[in-house]
C-alpha atoms as an extended CHARMM CRD file, in Angstrom:
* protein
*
       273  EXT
         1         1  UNK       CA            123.9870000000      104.1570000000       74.5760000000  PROA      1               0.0000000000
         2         2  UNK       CA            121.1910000000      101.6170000000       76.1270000000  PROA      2               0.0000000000
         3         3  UNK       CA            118.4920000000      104.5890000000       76.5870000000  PROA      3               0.0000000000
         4         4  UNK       CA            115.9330000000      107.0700000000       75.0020000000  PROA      4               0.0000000000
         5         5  UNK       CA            114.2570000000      109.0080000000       76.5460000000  PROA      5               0.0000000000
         6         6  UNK       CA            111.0520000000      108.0080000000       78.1790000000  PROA      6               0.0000000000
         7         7  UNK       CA            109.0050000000      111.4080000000       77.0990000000  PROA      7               0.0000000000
         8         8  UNK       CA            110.4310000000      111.6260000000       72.3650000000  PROA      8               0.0000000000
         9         9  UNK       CA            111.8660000000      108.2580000000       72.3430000000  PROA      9               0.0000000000
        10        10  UNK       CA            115.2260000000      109.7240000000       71.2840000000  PROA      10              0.0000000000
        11        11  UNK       CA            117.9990000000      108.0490000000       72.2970000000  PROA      11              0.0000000000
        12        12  UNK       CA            119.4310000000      109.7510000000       75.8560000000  PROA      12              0.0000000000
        13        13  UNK       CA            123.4400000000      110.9610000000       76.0970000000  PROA      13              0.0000000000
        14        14  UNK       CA            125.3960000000      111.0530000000       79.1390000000  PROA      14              0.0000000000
        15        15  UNK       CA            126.5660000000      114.3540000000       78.9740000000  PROA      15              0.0000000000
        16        16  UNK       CA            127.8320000000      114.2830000000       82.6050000000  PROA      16              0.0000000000
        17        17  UNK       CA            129.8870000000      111.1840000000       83.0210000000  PROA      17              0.0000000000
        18        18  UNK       CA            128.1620000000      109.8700000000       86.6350000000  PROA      18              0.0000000000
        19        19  UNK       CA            125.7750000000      113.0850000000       86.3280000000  PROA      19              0.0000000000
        20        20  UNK       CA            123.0300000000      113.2760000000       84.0530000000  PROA      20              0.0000000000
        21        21  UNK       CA            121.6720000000      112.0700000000       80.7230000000  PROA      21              0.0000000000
        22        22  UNK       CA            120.1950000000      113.5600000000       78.1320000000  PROA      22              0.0000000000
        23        23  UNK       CA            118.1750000000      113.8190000000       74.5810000000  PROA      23              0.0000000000
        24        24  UNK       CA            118.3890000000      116.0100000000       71.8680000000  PROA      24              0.0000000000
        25        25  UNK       CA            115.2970000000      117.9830000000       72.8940000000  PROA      25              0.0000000000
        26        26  UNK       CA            116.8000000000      118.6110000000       76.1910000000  PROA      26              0.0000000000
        27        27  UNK       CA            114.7840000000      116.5210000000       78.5490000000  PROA      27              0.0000000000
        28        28  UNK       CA            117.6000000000      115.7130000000       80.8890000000  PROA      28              0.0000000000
        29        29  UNK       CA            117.5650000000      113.0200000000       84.0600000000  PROA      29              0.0000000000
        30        30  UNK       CA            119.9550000000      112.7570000000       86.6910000000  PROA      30              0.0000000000
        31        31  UNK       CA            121.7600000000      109.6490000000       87.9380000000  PROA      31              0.0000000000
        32        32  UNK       CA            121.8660000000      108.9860000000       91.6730000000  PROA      32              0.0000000000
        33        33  UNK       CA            124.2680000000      108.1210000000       94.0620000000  PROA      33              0.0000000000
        34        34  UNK       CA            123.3350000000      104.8340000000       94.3150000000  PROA      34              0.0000000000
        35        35  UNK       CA            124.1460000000      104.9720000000       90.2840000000  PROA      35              0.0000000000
        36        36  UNK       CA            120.4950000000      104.0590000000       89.1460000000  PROA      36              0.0000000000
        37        37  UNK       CA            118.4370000000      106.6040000000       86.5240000000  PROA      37              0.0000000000
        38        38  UNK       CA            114.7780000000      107.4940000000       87.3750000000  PROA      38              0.0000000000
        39        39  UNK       CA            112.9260000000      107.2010000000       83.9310000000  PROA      39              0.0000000000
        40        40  UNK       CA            109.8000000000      106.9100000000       84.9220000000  PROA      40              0.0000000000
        41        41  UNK       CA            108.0920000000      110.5360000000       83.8580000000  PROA      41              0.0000000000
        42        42  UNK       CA            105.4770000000      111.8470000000       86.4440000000  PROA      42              0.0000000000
        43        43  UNK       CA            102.5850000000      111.6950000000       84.1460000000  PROA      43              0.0000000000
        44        44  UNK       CA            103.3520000000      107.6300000000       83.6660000000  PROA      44              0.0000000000
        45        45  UNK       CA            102.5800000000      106.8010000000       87.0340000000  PROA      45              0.0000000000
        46        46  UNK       CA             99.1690000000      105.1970000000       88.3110000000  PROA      46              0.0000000000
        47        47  UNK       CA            100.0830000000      106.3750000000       92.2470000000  PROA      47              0.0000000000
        48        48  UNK       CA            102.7230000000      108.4130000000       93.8670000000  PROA      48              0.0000000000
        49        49  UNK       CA            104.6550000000      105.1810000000       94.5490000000  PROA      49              0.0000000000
        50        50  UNK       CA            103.9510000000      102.4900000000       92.4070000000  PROA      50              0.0000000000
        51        51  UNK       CA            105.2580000000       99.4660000000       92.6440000000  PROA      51              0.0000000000
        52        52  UNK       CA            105.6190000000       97.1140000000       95.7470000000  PROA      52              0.0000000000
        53        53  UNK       CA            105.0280000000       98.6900000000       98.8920000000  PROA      53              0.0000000000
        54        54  UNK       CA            108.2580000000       98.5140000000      101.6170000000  PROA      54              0.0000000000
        55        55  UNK       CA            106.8800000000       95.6370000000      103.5110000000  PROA      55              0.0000000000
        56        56  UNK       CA            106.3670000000       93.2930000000      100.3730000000  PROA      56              0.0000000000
        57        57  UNK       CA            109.7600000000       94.1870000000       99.2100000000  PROA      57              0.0000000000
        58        58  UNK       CA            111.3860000000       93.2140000000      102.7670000000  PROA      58              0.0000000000
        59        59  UNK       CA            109.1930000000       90.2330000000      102.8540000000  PROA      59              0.0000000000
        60        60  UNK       CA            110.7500000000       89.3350000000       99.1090000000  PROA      60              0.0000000000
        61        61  UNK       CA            114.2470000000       90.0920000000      100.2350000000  PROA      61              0.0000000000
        62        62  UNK       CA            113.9640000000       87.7680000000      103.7370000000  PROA      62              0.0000000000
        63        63  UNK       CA            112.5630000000       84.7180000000      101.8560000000  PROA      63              0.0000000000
        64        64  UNK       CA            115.3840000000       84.6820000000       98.5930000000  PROA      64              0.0000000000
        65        65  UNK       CA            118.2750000000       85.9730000000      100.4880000000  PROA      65              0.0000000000
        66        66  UNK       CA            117.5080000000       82.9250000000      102.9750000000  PROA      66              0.0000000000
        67        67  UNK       CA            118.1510000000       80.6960000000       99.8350000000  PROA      67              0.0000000000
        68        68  UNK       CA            115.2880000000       79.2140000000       98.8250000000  PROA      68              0.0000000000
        69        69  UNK       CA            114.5880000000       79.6970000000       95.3300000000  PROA      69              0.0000000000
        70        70  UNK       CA            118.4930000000       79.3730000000       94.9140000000  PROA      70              0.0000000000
        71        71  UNK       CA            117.9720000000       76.1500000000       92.4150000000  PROA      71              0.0000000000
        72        72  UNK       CA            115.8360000000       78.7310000000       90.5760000000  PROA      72              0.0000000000
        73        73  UNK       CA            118.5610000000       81.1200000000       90.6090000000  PROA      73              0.0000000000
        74        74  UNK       CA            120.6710000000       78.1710000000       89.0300000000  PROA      74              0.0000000000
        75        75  UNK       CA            118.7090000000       77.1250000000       86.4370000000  PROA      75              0.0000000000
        76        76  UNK       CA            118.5610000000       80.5500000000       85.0420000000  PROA      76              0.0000000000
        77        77  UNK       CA            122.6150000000       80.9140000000       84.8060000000  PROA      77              0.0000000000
        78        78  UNK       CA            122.4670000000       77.0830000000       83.5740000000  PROA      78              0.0000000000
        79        79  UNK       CA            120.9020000000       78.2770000000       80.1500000000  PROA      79              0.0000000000
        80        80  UNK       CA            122.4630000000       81.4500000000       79.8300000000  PROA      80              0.0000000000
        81        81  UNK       CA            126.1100000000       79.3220000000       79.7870000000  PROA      81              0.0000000000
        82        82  UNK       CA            123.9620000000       76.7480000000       77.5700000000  PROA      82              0.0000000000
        83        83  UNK       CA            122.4540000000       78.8530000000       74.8940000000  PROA      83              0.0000000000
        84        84  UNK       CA            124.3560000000       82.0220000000       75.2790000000  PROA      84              0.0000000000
        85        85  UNK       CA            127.9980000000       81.1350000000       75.8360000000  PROA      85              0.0000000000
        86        86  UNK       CA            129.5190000000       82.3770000000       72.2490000000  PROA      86              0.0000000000
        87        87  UNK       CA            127.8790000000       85.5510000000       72.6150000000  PROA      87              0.0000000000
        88        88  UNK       CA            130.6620000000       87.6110000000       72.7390000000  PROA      88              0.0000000000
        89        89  UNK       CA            129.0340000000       90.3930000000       74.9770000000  PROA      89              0.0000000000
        90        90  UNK       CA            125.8650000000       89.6540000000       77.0320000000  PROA      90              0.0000000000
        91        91  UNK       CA            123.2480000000       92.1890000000       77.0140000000  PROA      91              0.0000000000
        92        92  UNK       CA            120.6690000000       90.5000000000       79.5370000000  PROA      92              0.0000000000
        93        93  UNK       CA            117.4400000000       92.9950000000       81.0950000000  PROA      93              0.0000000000
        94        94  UNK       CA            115.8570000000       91.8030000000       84.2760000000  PROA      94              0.0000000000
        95        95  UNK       CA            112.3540000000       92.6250000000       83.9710000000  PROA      95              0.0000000000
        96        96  UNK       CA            110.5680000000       93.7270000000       86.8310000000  PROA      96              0.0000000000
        97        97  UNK       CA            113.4690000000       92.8650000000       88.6530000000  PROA      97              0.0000000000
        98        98  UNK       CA            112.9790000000       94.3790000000       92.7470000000  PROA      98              0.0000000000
        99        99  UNK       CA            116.2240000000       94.4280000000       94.3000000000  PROA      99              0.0000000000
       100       100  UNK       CA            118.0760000000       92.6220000000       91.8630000000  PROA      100             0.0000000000
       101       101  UNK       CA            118.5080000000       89.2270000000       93.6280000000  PROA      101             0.0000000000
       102       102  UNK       CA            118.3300000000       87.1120000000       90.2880000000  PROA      102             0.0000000000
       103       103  UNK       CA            120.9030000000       89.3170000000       88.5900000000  PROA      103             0.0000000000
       104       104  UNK       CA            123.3970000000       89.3240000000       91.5580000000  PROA      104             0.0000000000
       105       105  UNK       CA            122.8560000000       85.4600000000       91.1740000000  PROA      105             0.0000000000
       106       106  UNK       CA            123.7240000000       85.6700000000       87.4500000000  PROA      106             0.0000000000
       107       107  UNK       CA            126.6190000000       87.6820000000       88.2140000000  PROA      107             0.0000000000
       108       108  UNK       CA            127.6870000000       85.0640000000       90.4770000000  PROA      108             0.0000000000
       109       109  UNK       CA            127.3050000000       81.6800000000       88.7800000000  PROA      109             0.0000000000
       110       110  UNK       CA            126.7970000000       82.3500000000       85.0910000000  PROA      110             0.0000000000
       111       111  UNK       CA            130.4180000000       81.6460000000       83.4290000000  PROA      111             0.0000000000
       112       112  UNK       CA            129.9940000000       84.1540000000       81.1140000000  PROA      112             0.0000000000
       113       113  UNK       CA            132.6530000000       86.5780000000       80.8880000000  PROA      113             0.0000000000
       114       114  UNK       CA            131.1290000000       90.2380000000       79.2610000000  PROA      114             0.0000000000
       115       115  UNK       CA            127.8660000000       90.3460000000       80.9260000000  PROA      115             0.0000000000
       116       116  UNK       CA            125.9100000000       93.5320000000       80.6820000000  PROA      116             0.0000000000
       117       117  UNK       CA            123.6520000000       92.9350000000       83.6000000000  PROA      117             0.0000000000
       118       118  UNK       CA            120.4290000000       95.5740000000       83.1450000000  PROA      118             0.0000000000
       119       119  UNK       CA            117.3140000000       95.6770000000       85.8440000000  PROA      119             0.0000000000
       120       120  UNK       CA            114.1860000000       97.2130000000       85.6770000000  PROA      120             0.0000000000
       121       121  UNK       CA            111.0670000000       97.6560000000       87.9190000000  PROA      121             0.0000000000
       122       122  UNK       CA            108.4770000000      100.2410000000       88.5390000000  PROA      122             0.0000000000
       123       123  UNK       CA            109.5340000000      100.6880000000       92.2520000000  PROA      123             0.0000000000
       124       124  UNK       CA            111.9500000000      102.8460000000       93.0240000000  PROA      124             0.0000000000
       125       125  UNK       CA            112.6540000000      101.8870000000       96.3170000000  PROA      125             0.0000000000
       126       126  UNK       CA            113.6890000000       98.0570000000       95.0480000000  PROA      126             0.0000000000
       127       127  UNK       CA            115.5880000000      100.0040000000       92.3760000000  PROA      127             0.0000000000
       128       128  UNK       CA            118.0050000000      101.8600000000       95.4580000000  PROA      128             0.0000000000
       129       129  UNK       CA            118.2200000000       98.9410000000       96.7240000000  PROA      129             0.0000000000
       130       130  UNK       CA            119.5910000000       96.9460000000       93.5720000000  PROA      130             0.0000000000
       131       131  UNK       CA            121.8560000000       99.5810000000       92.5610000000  PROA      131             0.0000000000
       132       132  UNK       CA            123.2750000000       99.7560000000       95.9440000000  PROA      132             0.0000000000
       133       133  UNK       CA            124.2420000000       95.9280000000       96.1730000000  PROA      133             0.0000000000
       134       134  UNK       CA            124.9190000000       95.3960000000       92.5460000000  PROA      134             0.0000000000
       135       135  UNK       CA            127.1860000000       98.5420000000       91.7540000000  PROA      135             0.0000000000
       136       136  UNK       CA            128.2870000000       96.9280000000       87.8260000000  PROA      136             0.0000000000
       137       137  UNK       CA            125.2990000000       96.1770000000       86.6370000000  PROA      137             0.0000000000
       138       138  UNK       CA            122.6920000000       99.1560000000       85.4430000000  PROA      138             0.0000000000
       139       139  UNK       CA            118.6810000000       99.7190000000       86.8600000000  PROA      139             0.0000000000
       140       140  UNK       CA            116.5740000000      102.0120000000       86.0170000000  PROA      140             0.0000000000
       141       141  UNK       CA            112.9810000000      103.2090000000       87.3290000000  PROA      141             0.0000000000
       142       142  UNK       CA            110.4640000000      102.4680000000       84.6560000000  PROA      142             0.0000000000
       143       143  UNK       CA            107.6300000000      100.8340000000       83.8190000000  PROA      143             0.0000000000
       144       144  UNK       CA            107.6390000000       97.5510000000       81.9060000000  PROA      144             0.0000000000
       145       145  UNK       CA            105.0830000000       98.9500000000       79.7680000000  PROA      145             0.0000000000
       146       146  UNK       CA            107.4480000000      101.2030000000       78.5990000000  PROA      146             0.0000000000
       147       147  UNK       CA            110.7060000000       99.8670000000       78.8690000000  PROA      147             0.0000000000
       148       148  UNK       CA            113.0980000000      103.3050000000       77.3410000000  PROA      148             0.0000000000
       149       149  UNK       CA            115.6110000000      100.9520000000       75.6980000000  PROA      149             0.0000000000
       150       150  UNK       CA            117.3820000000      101.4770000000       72.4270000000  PROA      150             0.0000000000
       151       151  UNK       CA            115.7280000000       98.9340000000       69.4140000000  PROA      151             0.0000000000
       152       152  UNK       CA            117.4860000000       95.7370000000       69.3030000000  PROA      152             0.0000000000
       153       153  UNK       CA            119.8470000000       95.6980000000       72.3990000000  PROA      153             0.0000000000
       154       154  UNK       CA            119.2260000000       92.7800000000       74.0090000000  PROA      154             0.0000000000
       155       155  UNK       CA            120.1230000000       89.2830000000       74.0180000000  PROA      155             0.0000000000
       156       156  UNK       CA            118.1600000000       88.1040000000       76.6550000000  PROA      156             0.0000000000
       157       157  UNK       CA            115.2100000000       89.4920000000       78.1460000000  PROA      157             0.0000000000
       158       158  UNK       CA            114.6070000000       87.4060000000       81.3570000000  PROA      158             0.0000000000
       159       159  UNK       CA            110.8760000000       87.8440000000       83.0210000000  PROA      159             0.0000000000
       160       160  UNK       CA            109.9910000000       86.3240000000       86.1780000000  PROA      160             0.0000000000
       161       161  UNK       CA            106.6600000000       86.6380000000       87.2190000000  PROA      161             0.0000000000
       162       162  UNK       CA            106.6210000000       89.8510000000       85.6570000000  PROA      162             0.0000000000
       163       163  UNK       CA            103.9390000000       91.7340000000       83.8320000000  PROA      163             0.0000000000
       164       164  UNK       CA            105.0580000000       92.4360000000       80.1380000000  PROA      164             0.0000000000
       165       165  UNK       CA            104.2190000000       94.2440000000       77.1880000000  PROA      165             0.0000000000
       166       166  UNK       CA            104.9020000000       92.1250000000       73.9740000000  PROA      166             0.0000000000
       167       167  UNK       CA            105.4160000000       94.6830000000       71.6180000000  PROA      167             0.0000000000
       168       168  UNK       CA            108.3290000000       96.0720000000       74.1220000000  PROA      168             0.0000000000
       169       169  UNK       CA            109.9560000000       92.6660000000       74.3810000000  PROA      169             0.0000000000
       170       170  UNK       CA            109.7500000000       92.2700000000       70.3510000000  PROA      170             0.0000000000
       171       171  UNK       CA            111.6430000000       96.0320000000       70.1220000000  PROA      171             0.0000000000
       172       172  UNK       CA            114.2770000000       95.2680000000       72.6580000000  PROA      172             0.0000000000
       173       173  UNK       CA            115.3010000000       92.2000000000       71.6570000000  PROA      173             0.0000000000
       174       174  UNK       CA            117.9040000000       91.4100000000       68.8720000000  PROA      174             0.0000000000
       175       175  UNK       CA            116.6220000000       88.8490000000       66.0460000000  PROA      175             0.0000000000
       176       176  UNK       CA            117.5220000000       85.3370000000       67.4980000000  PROA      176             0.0000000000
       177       177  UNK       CA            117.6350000000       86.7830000000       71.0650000000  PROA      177             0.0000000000
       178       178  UNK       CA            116.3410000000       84.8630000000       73.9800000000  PROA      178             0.0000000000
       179       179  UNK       CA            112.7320000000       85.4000000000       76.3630000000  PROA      179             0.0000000000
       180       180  UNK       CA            113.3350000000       83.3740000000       79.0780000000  PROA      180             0.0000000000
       181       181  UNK       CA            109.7840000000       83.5290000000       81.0770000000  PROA      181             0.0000000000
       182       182  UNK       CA            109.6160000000       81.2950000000       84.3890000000  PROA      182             0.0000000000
       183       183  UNK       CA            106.0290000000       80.4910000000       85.2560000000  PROA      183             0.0000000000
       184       184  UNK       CA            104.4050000000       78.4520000000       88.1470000000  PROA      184             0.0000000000
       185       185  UNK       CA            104.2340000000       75.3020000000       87.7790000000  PROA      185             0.0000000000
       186       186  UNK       CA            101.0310000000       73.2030000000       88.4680000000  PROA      186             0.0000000000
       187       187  UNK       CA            101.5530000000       72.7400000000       92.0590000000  PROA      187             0.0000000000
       188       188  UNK       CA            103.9030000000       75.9040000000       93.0330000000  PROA      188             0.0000000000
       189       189  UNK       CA            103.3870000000       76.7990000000       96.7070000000  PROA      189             0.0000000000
       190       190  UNK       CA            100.3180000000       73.8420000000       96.6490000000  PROA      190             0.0000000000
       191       191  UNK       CA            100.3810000000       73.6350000000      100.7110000000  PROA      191             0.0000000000
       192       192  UNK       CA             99.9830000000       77.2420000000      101.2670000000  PROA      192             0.0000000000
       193       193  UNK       CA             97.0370000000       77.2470000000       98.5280000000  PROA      193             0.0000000000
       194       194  UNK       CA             95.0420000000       74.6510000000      100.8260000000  PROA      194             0.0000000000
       195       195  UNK       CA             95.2430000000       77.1550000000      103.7990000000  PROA      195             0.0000000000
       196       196  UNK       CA             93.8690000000       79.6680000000      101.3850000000  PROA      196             0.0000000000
       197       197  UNK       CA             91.0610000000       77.7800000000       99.2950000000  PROA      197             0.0000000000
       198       198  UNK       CA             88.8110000000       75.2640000000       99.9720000000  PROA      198             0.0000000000
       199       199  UNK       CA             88.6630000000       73.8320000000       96.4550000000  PROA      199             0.0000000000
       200       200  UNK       CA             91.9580000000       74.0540000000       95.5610000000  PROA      200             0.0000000000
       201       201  UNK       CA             93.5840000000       74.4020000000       91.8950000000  PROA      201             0.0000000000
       202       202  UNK       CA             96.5050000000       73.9420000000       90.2680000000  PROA      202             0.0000000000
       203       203  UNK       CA             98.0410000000       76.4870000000       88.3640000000  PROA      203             0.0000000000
       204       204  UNK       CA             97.1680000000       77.2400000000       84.3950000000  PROA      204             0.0000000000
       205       205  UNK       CA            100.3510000000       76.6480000000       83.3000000000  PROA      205             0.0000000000
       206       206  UNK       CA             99.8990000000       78.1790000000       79.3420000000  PROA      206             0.0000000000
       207       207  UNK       CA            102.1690000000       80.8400000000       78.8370000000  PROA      207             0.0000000000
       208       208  UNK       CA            101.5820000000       82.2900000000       75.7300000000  PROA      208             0.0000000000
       209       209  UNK       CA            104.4100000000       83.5860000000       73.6360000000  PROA      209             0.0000000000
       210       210  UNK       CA            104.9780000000       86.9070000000       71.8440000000  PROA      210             0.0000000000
       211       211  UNK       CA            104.2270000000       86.6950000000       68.2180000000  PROA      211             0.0000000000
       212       212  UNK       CA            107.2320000000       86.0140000000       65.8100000000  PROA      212             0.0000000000
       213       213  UNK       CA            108.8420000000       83.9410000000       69.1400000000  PROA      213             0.0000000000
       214       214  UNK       CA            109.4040000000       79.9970000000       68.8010000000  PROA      214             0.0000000000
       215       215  UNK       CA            109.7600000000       77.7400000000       71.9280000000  PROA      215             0.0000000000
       216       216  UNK       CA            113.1580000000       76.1720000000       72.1020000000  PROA      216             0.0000000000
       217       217  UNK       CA            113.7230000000       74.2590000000       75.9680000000  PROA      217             0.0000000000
       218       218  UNK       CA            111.1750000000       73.9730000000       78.8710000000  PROA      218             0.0000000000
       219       219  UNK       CA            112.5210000000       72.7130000000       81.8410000000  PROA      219             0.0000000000
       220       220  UNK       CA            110.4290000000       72.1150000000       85.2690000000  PROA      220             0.0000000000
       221       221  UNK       CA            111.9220000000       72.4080000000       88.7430000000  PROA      221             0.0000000000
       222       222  UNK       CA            110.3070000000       71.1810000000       91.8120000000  PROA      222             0.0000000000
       223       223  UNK       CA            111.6270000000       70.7100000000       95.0690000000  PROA      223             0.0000000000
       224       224  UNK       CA            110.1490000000       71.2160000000       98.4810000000  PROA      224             0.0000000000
       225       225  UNK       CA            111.3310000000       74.0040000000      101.3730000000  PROA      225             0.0000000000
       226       226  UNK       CA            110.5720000000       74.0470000000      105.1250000000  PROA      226             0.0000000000
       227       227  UNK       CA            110.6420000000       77.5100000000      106.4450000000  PROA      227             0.0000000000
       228       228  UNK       CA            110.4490000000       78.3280000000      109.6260000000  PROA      228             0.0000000000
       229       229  UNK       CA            107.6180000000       80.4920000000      110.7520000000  PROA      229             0.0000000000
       230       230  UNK       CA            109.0910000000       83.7440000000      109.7130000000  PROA      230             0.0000000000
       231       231  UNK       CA            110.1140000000       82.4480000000      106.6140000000  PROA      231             0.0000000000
       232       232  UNK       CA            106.8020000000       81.6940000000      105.3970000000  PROA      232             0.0000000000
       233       233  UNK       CA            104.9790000000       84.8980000000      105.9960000000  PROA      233             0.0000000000
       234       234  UNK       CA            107.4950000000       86.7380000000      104.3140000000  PROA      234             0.0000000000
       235       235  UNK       CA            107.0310000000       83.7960000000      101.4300000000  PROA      235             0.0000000000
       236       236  UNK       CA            102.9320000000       84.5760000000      101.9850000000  PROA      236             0.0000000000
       237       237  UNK       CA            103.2120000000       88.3230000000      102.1010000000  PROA      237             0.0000000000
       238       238  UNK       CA            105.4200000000       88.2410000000       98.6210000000  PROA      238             0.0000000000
       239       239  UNK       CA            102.5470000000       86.1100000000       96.4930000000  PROA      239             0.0000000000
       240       240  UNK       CA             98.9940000000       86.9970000000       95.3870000000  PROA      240             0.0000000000
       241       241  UNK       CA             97.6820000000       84.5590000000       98.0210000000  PROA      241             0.0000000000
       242       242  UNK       CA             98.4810000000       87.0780000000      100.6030000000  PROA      242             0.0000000000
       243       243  UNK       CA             95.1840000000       89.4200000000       98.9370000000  PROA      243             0.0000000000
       244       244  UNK       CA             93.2000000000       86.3320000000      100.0620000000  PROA      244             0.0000000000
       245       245  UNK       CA             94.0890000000       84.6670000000      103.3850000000  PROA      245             0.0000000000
       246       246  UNK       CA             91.2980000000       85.3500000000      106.0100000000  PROA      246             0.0000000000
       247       247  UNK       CA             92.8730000000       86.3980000000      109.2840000000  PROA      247             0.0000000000
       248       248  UNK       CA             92.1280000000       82.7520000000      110.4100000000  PROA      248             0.0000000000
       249       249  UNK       CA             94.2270000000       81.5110000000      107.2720000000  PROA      249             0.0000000000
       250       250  UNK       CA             97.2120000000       83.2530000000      107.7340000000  PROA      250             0.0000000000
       251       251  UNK       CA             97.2620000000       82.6650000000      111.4570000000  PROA      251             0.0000000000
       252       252  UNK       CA             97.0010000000       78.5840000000      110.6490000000  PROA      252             0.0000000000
       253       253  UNK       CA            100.3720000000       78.9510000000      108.3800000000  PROA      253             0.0000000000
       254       254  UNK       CA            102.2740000000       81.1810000000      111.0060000000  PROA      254             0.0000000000
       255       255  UNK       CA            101.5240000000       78.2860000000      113.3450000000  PROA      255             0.0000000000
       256       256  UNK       CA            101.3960000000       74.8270000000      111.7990000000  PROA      256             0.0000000000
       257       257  UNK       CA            104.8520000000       73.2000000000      112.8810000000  PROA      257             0.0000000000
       258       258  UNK       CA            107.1560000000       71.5940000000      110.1460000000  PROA      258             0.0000000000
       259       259  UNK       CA            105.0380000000       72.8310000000      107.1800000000  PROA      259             0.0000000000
       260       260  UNK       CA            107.1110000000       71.3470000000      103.7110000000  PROA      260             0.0000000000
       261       261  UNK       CA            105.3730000000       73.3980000000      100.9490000000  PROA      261             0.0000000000
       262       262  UNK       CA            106.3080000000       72.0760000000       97.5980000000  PROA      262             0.0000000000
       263       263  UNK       CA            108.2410000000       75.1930000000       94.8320000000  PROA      263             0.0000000000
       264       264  UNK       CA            107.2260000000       73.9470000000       91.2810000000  PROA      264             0.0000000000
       265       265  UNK       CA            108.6970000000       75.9670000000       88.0670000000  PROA      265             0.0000000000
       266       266  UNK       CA            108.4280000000       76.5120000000       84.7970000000  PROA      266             0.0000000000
       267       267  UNK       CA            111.2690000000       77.9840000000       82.6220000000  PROA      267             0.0000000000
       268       268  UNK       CA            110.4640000000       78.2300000000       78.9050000000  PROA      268             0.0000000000
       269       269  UNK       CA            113.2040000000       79.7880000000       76.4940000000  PROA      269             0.0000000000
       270       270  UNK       CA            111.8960000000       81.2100000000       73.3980000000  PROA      270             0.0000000000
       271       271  UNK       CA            113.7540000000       82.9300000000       70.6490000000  PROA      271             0.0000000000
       272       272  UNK       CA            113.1700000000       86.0820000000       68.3690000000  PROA      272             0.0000000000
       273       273  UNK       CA            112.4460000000       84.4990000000       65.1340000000  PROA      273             0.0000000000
């Protein structure tokens, strides 16, 4: 089985096929309706809810179901079928993965065959939702500082913007498996930036890697989107930049017309040495 448990570390049974799993010291946790597992123990959590609140995760779900990081979205499947295409089943984990748009997009255009599509995130409302639209693939509630994974079950660990523990991704992964990280690129989201900030930076684009991890491909996508007005608050609301924009700010990008803001990404694939 994929888990332990989140409180010994010993690996959890499904004694209740659909029900329930659990260890050998009988710490047992149900699996709801929606088929997703809470592991996320009460004493691991900063805040009653942690995670995204409701209105970031609608804003998140607006913008990418709309399309607009779809090239994204392809890229990632692109080196899955690249670099992972004799592997004959695919153990990929989402990390810090919301409602699961990227892995319904690697459902849908990687040619893989076998996939064994995991998703994790600390919020357990993006978790519902995930499970809900995504019904073959697994998600769990946890924290990605504690990801309750068996040693060595993954292939690919894909993290998108995602906080990480590197020890965790080092446990998880199998030797010569994949960390595919995308990263901002210099000038990601530059036009909503110069709303925000009146000297203006590009992004530090150093990603540093795990140790025992060796770069393999980096590839950078830009490309440039024209929401409408809608569009880009929910794109505003679903960045850091949202913490900063004065009232005065985030009225001038609700109103400018045709605003083009450029997308600029970094994906760097790095394997488990």
């Amino acid at each position: 089985m994929p888990y332990i448990c989140p409180i010994c570390q010993t690996p959890l049974v499904n004694i209740l096929p659909a029900q329930s799993y659990e260890c050998v010291n009988n710490h047992r946790f149900d699996i709801a309706k929606e088929g997703y597992i809470n592991l996320l123990p009460a004493q691991h959590k900063k805040s009653k809810e942690p995670g995204d609140s409701k209105e970031m995760m609608r804003a998140r779900r607006n913008f990418l179901e709309a399309g607009f990081y779809q090239p994204l979205a392809q890229a990632i499947s692109s080196i899955i079928d690249q670099y992972l295409a004799d592997t004959p089943k695919l153990h990929i984990l989402d990390m810090g993965c919301g409602e699961g748009y990227y892995s319904r997009q690697i459902e849908r255009l990687a040619q893989h065959k076998n996939l064994d599509l995991h998703g994790l995130d600390i919020a357990k409302n993006a978790i519902l939702a995930a499970a809900k639209k995504q019904p073959r693939a697994q998600f769990i509630v946890a924290s990605s500082e504690r990801m309750p994974y068996s040693n060595d079950y993954f292939n690919l660990l894909l993290r998108i913007y995602a906080p990480s523990n590197n020890n965790e991704i080092k446990r998880l992964l199998k030797t010569n498996g994949y960390l595919l990280t995308v990263t901002p690129g210099p000038r990601h989201l530059w036009q909503l930036k110069e709303f925000i900030y009146q000297d203006t930076k590009e992004h530090d684009t150093q990603a540093p890697l795990p140790e025992g991890f060796s770069n393999i491909a980096k590839q950078k996508i830009s490309y440039t989107i024209s929401p409408d007005q809608k569009q880009r608050m929910a794109l505003l609301q679903m960045t850091p930049f949202a913490w900063r924009a004065t009232e005065q700010a985030t009225h001038a990008i609700e109103q400018t017309q045709d605003l083009e803001i450029e997308t600029d990404f970094i994906l760097t694939l790095a394997v488990k040495n």
